[in-house]
N, C-alpha and C positions, 0 to 999 in steps of 0.2 A: 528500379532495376539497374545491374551493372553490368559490364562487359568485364569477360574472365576467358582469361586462356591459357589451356593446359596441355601440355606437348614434349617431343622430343626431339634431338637430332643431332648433327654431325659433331656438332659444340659439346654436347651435353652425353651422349649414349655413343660406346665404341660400334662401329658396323655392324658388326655379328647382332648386337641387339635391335638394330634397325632391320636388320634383315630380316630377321624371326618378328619383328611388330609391324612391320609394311601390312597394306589393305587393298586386297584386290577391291575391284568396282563395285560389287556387289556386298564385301563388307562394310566398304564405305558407305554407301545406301544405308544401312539397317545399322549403323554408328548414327547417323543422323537424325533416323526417325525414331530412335529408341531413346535421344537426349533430349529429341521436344516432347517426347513423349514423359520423361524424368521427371518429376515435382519443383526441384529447383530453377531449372530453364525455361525460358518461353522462344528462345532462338537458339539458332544452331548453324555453322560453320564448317569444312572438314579442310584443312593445308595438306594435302598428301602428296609428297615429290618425294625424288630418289633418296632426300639427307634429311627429311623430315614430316612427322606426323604431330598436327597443329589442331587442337577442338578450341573451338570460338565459341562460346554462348552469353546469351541473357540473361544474368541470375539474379534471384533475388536477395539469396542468402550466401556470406564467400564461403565458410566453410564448409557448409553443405554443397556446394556447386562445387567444391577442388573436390572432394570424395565421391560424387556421384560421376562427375566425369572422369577422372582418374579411372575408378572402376569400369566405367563400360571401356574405356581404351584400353584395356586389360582386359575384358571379355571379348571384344572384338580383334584383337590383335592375337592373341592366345598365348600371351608372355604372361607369367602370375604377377599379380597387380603388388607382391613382395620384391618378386624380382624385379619389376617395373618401375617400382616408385622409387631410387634410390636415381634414377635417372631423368625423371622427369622436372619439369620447370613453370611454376606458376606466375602469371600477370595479372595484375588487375586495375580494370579501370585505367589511368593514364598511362599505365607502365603498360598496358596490353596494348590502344594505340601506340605507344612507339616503338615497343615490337614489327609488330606490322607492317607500320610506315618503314621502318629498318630492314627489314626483311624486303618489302617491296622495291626498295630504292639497291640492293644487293647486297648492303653492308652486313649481310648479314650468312651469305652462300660461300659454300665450300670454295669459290674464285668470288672473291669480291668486285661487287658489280657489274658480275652477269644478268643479263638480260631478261632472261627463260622467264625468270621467277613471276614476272608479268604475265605473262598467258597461263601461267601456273595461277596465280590469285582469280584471274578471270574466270578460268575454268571451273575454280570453287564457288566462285561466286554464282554461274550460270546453273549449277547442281543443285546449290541451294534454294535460287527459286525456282526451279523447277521442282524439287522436294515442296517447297512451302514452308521450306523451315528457317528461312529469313527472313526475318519481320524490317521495319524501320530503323533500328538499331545498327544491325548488322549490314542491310544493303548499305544506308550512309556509310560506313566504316569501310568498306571494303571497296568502294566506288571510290572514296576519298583515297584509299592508299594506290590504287591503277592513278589517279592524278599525283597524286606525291612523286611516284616512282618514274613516272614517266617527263615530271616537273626535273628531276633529280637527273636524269640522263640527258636531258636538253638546256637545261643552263651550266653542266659542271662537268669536269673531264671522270666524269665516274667509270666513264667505259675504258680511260687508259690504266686503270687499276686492276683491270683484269677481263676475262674472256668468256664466252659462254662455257660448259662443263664441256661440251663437244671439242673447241676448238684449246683448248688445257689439257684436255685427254689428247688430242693429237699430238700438241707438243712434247706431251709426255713418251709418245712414242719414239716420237723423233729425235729424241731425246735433247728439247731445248735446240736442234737446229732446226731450218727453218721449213715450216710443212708444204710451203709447193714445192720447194727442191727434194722431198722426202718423200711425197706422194705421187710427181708425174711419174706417167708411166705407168700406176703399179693398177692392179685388178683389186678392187671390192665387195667385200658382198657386207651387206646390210640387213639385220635381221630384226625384223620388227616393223610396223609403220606408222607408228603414233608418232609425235609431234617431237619426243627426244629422237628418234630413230631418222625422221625426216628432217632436221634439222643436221642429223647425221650426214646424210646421205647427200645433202644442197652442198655443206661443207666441202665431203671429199671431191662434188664435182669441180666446185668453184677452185681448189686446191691444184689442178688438173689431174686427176687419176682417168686412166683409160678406158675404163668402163665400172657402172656401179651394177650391181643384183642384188635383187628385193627380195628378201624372203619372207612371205607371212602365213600367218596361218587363215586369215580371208583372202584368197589369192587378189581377190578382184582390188581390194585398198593396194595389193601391193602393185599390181599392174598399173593403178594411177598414178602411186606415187613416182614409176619409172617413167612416166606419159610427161609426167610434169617437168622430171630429171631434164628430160630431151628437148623439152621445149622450153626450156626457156634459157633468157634473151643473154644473160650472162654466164651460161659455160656450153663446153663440145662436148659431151659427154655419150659415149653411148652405155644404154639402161635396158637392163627387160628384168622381168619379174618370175620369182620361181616360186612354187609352193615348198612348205616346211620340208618334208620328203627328200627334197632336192640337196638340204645344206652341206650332209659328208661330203657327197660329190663335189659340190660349188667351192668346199671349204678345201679341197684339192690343188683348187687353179686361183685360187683366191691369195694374194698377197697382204691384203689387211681386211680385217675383218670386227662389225662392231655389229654387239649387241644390245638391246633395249627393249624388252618383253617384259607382257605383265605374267608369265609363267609364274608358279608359286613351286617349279623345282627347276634342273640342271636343264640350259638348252644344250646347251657342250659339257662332254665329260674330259675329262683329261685323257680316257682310255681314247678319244675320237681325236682330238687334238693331237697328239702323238702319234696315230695313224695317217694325220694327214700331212703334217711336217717329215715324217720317218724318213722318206725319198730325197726330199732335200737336204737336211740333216746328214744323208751318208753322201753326197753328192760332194757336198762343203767339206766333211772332214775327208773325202778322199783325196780332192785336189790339196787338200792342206798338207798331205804326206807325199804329193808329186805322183799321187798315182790316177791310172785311167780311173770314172768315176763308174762305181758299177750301182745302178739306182735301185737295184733289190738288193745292198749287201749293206752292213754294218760300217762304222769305222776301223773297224778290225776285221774287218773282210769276212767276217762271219755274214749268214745271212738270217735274218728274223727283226726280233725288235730290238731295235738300238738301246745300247747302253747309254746314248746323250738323249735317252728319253724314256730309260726307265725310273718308276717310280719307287723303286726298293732299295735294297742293300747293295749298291754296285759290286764293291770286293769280296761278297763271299764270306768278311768275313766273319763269326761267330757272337765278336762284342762290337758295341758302340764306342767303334774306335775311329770317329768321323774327323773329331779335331788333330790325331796326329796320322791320313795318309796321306801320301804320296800318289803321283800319277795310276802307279800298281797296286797301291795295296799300302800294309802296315810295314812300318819300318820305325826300328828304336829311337835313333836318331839320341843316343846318349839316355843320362837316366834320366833326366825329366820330361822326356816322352811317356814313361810310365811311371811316374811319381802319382803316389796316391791308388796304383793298384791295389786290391786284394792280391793275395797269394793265387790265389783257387781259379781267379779271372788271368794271370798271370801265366799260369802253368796250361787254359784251357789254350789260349794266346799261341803257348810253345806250340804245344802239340798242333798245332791248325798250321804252322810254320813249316815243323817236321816233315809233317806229310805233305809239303809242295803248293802247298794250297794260297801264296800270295800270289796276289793278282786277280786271284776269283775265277782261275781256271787251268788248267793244267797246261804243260807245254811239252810237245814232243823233245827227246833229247836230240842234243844238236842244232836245234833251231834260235836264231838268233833270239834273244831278250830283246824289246822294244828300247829304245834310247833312255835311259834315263830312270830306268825302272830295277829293283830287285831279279836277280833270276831265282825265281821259284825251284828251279833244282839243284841248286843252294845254299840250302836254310843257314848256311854257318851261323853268316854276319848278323842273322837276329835273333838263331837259337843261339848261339852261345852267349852272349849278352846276357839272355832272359836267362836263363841254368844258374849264369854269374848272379845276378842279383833276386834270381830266385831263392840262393842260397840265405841271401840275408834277407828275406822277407820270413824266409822260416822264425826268424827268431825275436825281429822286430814287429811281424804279422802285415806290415804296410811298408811301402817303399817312401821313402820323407822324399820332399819335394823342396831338393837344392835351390833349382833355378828356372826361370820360365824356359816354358819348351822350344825349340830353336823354331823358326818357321818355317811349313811346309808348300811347298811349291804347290799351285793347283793347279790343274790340268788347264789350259784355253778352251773358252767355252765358245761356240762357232757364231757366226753373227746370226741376226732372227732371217730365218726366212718367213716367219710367220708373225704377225703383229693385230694382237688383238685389243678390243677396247671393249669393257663390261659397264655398262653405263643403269644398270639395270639393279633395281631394289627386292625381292630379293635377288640377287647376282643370278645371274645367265651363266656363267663361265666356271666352272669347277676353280677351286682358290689352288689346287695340286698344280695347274699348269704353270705357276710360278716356276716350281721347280724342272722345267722341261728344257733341256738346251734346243737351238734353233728356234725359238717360239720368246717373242716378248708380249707379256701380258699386265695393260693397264686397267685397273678396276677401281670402284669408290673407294677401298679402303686405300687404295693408293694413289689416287689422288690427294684425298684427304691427308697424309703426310707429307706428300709436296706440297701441297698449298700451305700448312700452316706455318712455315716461316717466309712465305711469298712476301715482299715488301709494299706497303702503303702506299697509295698515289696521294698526292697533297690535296687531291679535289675532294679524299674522304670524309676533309674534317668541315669542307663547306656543303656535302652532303647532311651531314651529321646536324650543321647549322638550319640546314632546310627542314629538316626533318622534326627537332625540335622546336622550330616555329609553327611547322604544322600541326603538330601535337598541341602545342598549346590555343589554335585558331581552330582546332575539333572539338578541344573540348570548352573553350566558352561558345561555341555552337551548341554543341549539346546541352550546357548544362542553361543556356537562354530558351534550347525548346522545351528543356522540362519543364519549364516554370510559365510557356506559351498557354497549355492547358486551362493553366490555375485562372491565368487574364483572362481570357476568353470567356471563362464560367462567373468571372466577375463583374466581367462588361455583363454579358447574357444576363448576369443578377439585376445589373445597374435598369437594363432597358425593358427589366418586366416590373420593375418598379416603376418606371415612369409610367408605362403602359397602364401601369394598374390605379395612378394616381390621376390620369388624364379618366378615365372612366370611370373614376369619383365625381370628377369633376363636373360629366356631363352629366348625371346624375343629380347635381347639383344645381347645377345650369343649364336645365332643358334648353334654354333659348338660344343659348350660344351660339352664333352664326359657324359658317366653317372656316372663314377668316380668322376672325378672332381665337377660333380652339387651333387653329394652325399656329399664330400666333404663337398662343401658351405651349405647345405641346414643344416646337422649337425650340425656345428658351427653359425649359427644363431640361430638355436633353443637351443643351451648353453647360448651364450649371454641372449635370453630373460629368462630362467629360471631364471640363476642365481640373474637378476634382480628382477624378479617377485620372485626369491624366499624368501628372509628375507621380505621384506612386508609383504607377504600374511601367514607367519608363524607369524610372531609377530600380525598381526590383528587377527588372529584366538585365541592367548591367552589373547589381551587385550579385546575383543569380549566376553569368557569365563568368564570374572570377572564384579562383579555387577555392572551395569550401562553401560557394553557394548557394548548396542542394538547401535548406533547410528555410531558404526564404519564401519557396513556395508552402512551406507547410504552414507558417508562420503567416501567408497571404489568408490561407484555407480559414486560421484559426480567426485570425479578426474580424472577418467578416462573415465567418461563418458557413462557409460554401457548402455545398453537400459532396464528398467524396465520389458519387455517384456518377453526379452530374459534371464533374472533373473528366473522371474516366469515360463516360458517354464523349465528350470535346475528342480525347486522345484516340478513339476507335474511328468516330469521325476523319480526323484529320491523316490517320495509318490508312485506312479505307481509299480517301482522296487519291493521295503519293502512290499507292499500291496502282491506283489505274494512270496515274500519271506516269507513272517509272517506265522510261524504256528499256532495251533491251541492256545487258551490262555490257 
């Protein structure tokens, strides 16, 4: 049998596909019992975290083991295994432990040498046997990388190479300054209460934020998780807990706000998001213009839903004409503002000019134009332009494009009064709140582009040293218990041939006292040790070195063993370990 692993993630598959292949709990379940159930497999595995889905088995055969697993992660995730396969990644054998061990030790997370990923292997590990679908194989493996990883954080500075997903999402808020100076003071709320979410939540206290709020959907996990907030020995935190119901509200008084649920659709939409920032959002832009701040009104003193958080067309107007406006609206700004028109887009352009309509809303006559902006009652300076060079579109059919278009000024966008973090597989957070002023939103996908050009800590490569020694001390472990079996049925041969010559013997020798058949029966079973002995030690170490699967077969064939009686040794000895094994 070999050890095979087939998977995806942050490395390999853009988010979007992670997000649509994630596995609630339940799918995870019936992933697991459906692959030791599979013909290939006799164990089974499942790695499921926010940046990656990892199937570990026992196979017998490789290619039939990548297509039989391949396929059920494909039926169980509900991505087509067409669309799937173009992203996924196979290990086998030594390349799958050092995967593993890589993974376990961080070198291998979306921030290198975070931590998580430890209680994340454990957790799979404790699924598994409780499923019963890890045999010997797999618990050694996966027992061995919880020591690897935890070997790897305590002799080498892995942990200065980078930070848990928590506290990198915070930075990222912060934008790289520093998060107690970024978080005292502010309100919390925390949604979720699984072990990303409370890790969340330990963070912002220990950060000094002035209070955290739990929201979950078992109210009672989330009242403990606030029980625990409070009590304990290193932060002041005041915590209480709200049910799901509660979050518009909470997400009102809430200054930063993180999510981590295993929901399989939106906890926040963006239409909520934008309801909840609106107030402050007009607050900021009205002291921005020096005026009293009115908390039901726009930045333009209109009242309803702000324009620094609408999700449409702000200016009104007609075309997709994003890249050349200005604060108000369109303006020519010479011809290569509209170089590469059509005529017909051209001319709808004019007329939408004509009739007053920059800006995206009409203005009373007489009333001042905002600074910096086209007056709408107006149209000269962009109708005549466009008439001008509409005439010679008539003939050329396209406006050629001289020269790059001059740059256009963007409006100041207000600072976040709202600050979210999406730490959640599929996302929690609508990806539209990106585009919402007053509202900064960090999510995996965006993590995932800040991390990838984060810089290496030099402890990486004495990780990397660790990690491939261990690789190599698993698997001459492994490949000396394969061939454990073969000895054992060989000794077991050895000692029922004595047995059986000593019982010739008395047959022979009715008289033989018990002394004397003590005597003989001692010194035959020397003879055979010391025969069996240098064999069966020197195949146990040339067995231990790479490529030494075949000298068990090769023990089988000389002597004849019975396959049988091999396999009977190895049930035995998986049997033992299984009551021996404690908890992971």
């Amino acid at each position: 049998m070999s050890l095979l692993v087939v998977g995806l993630s942050h490395r390999s598959a853009p988010v979007s596909v992670l997000e649509r292949a994630s596995l609630n709990a339940d799918a995870q379940v019936k992933l697991l019992q459906d692959t030791v159930a599979a013909e290939p497999a006799t164990e089974a595995a499942l790695l499921a975290t926010c940046n990656r889905i990892e199937l570990y088995a026992d196979v017998d055969k490789f290619h039939a083991g990548v297509a039989e697993l391949s396929t059920l992660l494909a039926q169980h995730s509900g991505v087509g295994l067409e669309e799937l396969t173009p992203y996924l990644y196979v290990h086998y054998e030594d390349r799958a432990v050092h995967h593993l061990f890589s993974v376990a030790c961080g070198l291998d997370s979306m921030v290198v040498g975070e931590g998580q990923i430890l209680g994340q292997i454990k957790d799979s590990l404790a699924r598994a046997q409780d499923l019963h679908s890890a045999g010997r194989l797999l618990n050694d493996l996966f027992q061995q990388a919880l020591r690897v990883g935890k070997r790897a954080h305590s002799e080498t500075g892995i942990d200065r190479a980078g930070q848990s997903l928590v506290t990198f999402g915070l930075e990222q808020l912060a934008q790289g300054g520093d998060i107690q100076a970024w978080a005292r003071g502010k309100k919390a709320l925390v949604i979720g209460a699984g072990s990303m979410s409370s890790l969340a939540a330990a963070t912002l206290a220990r950060a000094g934020v002035a209070e955290v709020v739990v929201a979950n959907r078992t109210l009672d996990r989330a009242e403990r998780l606030a029980q625990i907030l409070m009590e304990g020995d290193d932060t002041d935190v005041a915590a209480r807990a709200v049910p799901m119901e509660s979050v518009p509200a909470e997400l009102t008084r809430a200054d930063v706000a993180v999510s981590c649920t295993g929901a399989t659709g939106l906890v926040l939409t963006a239409e909520a998001i934008a309801a909840a920032a609106e107030g402050r959002t007009a607050v900021l832009w009205a002291e921005a213009d020096g005026e009293e701040p009115d908390r039901a009104a726009g930045p333009d003193g209109q009242r309803g839903n702000l324009p620094a958080t609408s999700l449409g067309n702000e200016d009104g107007c007609p075309l997709d004409l994003a890249s050349v406006q200005n604060t108000a609206g369109f303006s020519v700004l010479g011809e290569a503002a509209v170089a590469g028109m059509a005529a017909a887009d051209l001319e709808q352009h004019a007329a939408w000019v004509d009739n007053g309509a920059v800006g995206g809303a009409q203005r009373t006559a007489g009333a001042p134009a905002r600074p910096g902006t086209i007056d709408p009652l107006d149209p000269a300076p962009d109708a005549d332009a466009i008439a001008a060079l509409a005439a010679t579109v008539a003939t050329v059919g396209r406006i050629p494009e001289r020269r790059r278009p001059e740059p256009v000024e963007e409006p100041p966008r207000p600072q976040p009064v709202l600050f979210l973090l999406d730490l959640a597989m599929p996302r929690d957070i609508d990806a539209a709140v990106h585009r919402l002023a007053g509202v900064r939103l960090v999510d995996i996908e965006s993590l995932a582009e800040a991390s990838a050009g984060a810089p290496m800590a030099a402890d990486v490569d004495q990780v990397r040293r660790i990690v491939s020694d261990e690789v190599a001390a698993f698997g001459a472990a492994l490949r000396a218990a394969h061939i454990t079996p073969t000895v054992v049925a060989l000794r077991t041969m050895a000692a029922d041939v004595v047995a059986g010559e000593i019982a010739r013997l008395d047959g022979r020798l009715p008289g033989l006292d018990d002394k004397h058949r003590a005597e003989i029966t001692q010194t035959v079973r020397r003879v055979v040790d010391k025969l069996l002995h240098a064999p069966t030690v020197r195949v146990k170490q040339l067995a231990a070195e790479p490529g030494g699967a075949g000298y068990a077969d090769a023990l089988r064939t000389l002597f004849d063993l019975d396959p049988e009686t091999v396999a009977a040794v190895s049930r035995a000895e998986d049997s033992t370990t299984e009551k021996n094994r404690g908890p992971a």
